[in-house]
C-alpha positions as CSV (number, residue, x, y, z in Angstrom):
1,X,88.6,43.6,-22.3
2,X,90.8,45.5,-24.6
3,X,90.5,43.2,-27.4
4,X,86.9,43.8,-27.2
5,X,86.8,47.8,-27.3
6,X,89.1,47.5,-30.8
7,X,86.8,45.2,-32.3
8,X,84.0,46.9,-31.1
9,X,85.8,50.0,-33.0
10,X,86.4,48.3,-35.7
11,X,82.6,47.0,-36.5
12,X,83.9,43.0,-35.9
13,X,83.2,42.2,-32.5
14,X,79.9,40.0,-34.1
15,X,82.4,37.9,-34.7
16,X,83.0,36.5,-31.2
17,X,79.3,37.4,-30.0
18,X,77.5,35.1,-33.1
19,X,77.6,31.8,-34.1
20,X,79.3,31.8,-37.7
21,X,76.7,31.5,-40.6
22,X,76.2,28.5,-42.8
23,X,78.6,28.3,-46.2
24,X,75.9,29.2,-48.7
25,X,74.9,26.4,-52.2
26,X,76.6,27.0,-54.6
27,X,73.2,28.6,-56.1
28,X,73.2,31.0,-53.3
29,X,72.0,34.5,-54.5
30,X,74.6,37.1,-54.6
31,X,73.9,39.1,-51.6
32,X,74.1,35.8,-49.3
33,X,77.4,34.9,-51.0
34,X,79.1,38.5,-50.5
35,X,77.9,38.2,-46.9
36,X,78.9,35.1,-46.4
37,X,82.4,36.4,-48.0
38,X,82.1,39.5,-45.5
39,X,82.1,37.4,-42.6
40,X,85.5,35.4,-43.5
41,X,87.1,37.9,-44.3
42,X,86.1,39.7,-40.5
43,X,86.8,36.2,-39.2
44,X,90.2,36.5,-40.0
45,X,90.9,40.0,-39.2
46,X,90.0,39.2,-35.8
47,X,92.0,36.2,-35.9
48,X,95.2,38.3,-36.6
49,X,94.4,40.8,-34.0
50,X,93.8,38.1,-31.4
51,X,97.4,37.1,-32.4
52,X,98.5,40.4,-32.7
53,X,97.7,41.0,-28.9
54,X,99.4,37.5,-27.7
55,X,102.8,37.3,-26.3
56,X,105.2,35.6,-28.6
57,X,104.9,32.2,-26.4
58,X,101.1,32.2,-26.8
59,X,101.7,32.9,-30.8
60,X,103.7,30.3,-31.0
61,X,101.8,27.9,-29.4
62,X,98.4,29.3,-31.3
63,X,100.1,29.5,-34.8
64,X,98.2,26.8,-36.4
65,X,94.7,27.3,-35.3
């Protein structure tokens, strides 16, 4: 529940509630490419807090997803 109300706070929780979006063509116009770049770049800020909030044991075990 915690995890939630910080990304909630920070403007990422979408991350966990949506399906990720589809990796634009390479002749993708710019605004679908920055989004597209937007949403990796959210994707792993939530993946570090997710670690950030695990016990070590659970880090260590997660470390390579």
């Amino acid at each position: 529940m915690n995890l939630r109300i910080v990304l909630n706070c920070e403007r990422k929780l979408y991350i966990l509630e949506t399906d990720p979006p589809k990796t634009p063509d390479a002749n993708a116009r710019a605004s679908e490419l920055t989004s597209f770049k937007k949403y990796e770049d959210d994707a792993r800020d939530v993946k570090c807090i997710i670690m950030a909030s695990m016990t070590a044991e659970l880090q260590r075990l997660h470390a390579d997803m």
